[in-house]
N, C-alpha and C positions, 0 to 999 in steps of 0.2 A: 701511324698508318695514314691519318689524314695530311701530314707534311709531306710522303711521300708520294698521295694518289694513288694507297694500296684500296679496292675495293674492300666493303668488311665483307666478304663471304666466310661463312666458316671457316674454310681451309684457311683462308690468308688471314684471317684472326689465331689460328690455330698458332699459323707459322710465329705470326706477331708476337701472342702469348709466348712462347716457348722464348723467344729474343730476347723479353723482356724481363722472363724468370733470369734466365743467364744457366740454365743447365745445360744447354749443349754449347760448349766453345767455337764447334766447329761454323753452326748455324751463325754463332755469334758474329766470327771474322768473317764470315761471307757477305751478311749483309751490312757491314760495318765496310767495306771492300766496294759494294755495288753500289752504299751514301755517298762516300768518298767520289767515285769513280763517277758519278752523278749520271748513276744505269735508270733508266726508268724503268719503275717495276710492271712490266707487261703481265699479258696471262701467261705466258710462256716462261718467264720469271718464273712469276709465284707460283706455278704449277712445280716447274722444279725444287724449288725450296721446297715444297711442302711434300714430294714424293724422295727427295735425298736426307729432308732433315725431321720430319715429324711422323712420316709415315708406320707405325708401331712395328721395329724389328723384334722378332725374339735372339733373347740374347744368355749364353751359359750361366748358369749362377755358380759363381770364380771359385767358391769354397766346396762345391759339388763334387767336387774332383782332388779335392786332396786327397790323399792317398792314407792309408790306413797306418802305415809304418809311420807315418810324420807325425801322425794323431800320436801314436803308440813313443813316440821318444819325447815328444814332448813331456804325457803324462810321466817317463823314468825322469828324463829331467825335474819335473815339478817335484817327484817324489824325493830325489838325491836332496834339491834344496830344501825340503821339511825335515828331514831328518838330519843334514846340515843344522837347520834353527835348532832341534831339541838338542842336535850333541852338544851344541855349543848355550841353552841352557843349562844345561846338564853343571858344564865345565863351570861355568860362574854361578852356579849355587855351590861345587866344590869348593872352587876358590872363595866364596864367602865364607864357609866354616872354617876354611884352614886359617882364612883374617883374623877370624871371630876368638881362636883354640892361641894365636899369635900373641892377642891383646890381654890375653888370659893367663898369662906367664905360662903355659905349656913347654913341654919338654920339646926345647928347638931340632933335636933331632929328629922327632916324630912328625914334626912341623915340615921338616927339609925334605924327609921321605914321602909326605903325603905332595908334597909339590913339584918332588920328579916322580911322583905316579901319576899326575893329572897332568905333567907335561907329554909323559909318554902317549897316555890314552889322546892327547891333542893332536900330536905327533903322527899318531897310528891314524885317526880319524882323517887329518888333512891330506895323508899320503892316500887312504884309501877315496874321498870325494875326487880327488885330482885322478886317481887313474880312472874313476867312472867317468869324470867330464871328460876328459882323455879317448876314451870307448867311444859316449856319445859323441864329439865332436865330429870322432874317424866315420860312425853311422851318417851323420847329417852330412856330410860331404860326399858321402856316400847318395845319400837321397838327393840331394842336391844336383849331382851328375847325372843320374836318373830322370829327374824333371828336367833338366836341361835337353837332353836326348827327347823324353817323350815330347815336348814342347817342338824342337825340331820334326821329328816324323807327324807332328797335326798340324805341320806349317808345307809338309812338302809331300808332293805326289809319290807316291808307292815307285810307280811304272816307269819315271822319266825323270824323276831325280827334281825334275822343276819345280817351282815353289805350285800350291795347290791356289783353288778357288776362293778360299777364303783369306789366305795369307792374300790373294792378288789382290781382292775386293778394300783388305786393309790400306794397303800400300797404294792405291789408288786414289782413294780417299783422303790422302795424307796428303801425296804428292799435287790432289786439287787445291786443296784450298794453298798449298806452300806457292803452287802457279798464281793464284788469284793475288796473294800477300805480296810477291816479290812481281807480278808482273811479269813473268816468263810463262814461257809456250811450257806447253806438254802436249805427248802426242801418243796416240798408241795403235800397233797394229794386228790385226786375229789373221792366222795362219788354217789353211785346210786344207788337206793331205788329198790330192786327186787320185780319187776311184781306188781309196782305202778299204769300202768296201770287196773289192777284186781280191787284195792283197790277201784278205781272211778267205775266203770263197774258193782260191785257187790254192793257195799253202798254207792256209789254217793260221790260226790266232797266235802261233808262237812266232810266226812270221812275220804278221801284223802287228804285234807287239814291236819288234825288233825295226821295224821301220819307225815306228813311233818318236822311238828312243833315238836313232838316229836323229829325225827330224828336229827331236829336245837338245841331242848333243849340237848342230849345225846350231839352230838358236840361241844358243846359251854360251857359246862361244863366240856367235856375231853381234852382241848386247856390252855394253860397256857395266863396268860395275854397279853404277849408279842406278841401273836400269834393275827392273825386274823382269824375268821370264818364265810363265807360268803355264800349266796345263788346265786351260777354259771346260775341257768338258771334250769327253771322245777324242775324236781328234783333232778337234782344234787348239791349238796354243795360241799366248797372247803375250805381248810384247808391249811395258809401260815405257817410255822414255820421256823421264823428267827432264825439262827443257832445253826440249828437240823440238822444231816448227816442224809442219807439215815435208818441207822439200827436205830437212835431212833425215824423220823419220822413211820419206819413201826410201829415200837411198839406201838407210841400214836393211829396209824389205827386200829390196831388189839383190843387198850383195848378197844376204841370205837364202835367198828364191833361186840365186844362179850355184851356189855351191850346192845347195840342195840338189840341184839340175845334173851336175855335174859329179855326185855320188852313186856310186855303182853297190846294190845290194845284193852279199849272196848268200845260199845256204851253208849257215856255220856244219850240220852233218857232212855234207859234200863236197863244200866248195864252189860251188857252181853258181854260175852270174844270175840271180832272179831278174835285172833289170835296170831301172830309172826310176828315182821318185820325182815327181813334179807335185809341185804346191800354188793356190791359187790363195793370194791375200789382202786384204781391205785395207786402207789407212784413213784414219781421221785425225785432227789436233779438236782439243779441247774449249769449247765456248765458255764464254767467263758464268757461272752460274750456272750452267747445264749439270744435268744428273749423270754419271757415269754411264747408265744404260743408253742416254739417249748418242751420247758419244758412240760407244759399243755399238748401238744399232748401226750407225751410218757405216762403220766399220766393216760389218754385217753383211749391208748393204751392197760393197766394194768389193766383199770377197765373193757373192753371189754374181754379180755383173763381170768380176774377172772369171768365173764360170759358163756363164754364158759365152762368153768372148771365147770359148777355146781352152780355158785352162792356163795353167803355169803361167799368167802373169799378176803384176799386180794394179789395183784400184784405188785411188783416191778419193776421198769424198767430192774431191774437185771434178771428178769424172762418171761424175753416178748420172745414170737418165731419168726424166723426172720421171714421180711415183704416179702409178695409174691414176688419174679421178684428181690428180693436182691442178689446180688455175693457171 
C-alpha cells in the first residue's frame, strides 16, 4: 500500500488484505492490471475495488441444492460396491478351502465340482453388479440431463427467453477483468420500452408481455454471439458487448432501436394492428477499474436523458448533461 500511495483507511486495507491473502483471483488480476498499467490508486479507485471486490456478497451454498435422487444413487451405488467387496470375499475364502481340500489329496472330482460352482456363483454375481451399474449409469445420465436443464432455467428469464439477472451480473464480471487483462473495450447498453406502462393499462399484461418478448426477440437477434443479452429487471433489458468501444456499441443500439421502430404489434385474438413500439437507450464503455454499477449507472443516466429528449432515441455517456450540484 505504502509503494502504491494507497491511504491505510479500512476499506483500502480491507481491499489490500484480501490481495494479499490471494483468495479472490479476480481482485487479484485487477490490481496486478492497474501496478502494471502504473494507475494511480485514487479514491475513486479504491472505492471501486473495495465496493466490486470485498464488499460481503451472499452467496448459494453449491451442496444446498443437490437433489435428493443424486444423494439416493449414490448411496445404491455405495451399496452395489459393499456387497461387491463381501461377494468377492466370500469367493476367495471358497477358493482357499478348495486349495486347502487340493493339497490334501482330495477327491479331484469333488475339487473340479466345487470350482465350476464358485465359477458359476462369480459368474452370476458379475452379470448381476454389471446390470446394476448399467441401471445406475442410465439414472445418472438421467440426473445429469435434469441439472443440465435446471441449471439452464436459473440462468434464463421465464418471459423473454434472455439470459436473467444473475447470469448477466456473472458474465459481466468475467468479461471486466478479461477487458482489463487483454486491454480491449467493453461496452454495454440498458434498453426501456417507452410508455410500457400504456401497453398494460390499455390491453392488459398479456399484451405487455407480448411486446416485451418481441423487444428480447429484436435484441437477441441484433447482439452477435459473443455478446450477451439479458432481462435487467421490468422492462428494461441489457446488452454486454465484449470488445465493442463506445461508437460501435452505439451503432449496434441504434440498428436495434430502428427495427424495434419499425415493428408493427398486433392482437394474436384478432389480428388487429395495436401499433409501434419505441424504445429509449443509454450507452456507456467501460473504465479500467470501475464497478459494474457505476458503468450501468451512466447507462442509466443516457437512457433517462434520451427520455427526456422525446423518446425512441439513444444516449451516450458522451452526451449526458451535467448532474445537478456538479463543479
Amino acid at each position: 500500500m505504502a509503494q502504491q500511495s494507497v491511504p491505510a483507511t479500512p476499506t483500502n486495507f480491507a481491499v489490500w488484505f484480501e490481495y494479499s491473502l490471494g483468495n479472490s483471483l479476480a481482485l487479484r488480476k485487477t490490481i496486478d492490471i492497474l501496478i502494471a498499467g502504473k494507475r494511480k490508486f485514487d479514491p475513486a479507485v479504491n472505492h471501486e475495488l473495495y465496493i466490486t471486490y470485498v464488499t460481503p456478497q451472499s452467496s448459494p451454498d453449491p451442496l444446498g441444492d443437490l437433489p435428493e435422487q443424486l444423494s439416493g444413487l449414490i448411496a445404491t451405488a455405495q451399496q452395489f460396491l459393499n456387497t461387491a467387496v463381501t461377494d468377492n470375499q466370500t469367493h476367495i475364502k471358497a477358493l482357499g478351502e478348495v486349495s486347502s481340500e487340493a493339497a490334501g489329496a482330495a477327491d479331484p472330482r469333488t475339487i473340479i465340482a466345487k470350482l465350476v460352482d464358485e465359477l458359476s456363483k462369480a459368474t452370476s454375481r458379475a452379470a448381476t453388479l454389471e446390470a446394476n451399474f448399467a441401471a445406475t449409469s442410465e439414472e445418472l445420465d438421467s440426473i445429469r440431463d435434469s441439472l443440465k436443464a435446471a441449471e439452464q432455467r436459473s440462468n434464463t428469464d421465464a418471459l423473454t427467453g434472455l439470459a436473467n439477472r444473475h447470469s448477466m451480473d456473472e458474465f459481466l464480471r468475467l468479461a471486466q477483468i478479461a477487458a482489463m487483462e487483454k486491454d480491449e473495450a467493453l461496452s454495454v447498453f440498458l434498453i426501456d420500452i417507452d410508455h410500457f406502462k400504456k401497453f398494460n393499462d390499455d390491453y392488459g399484461h398479456q399484451v405487455g408481455d407480448q411486446v416485451l418478448r418481441l423487444v428480447a426477440k429484436v435484441l437477441q437477434e441484433g447482439v452477435r454471439e459473443v455478446d450477451l443479452a439479458a432481462r435487467y429487471g421490468g422492462e428494461e433489458l441489457i446488452a454486454v458487448l465484449p470488445g465493442a468501444d463506445l461508437e460501435a456499441c452505439t451503432s449496434v443500439a441504434e440498428r436495434i432501436r430502428r427495427r424495434i421502430a419499425e415493428a408493427r404489434l398486433t392482437r394474436r385474438a384478432t389480428g388487429k394492428e395495436i401499433g409501434s413500439i419505441t424504445v429509449s437507450i443509454g450507452v456507456a464503455q467501460f473504465r479500467l477499474a470501475e464497478s459494474a454499477d457505476a458503468m450501468i449507472e451512466r447507462c442509466d443516466r443516457g437512457l433517462y436523458q434520451a427520455k427526456r429528449l422525446g423518446r425512441n432515441r439513444t444516449v451516450t455517456e458522451t452526451e449526458l448533461e451535467p448532474e445537478a450540484g456538479a463543479a
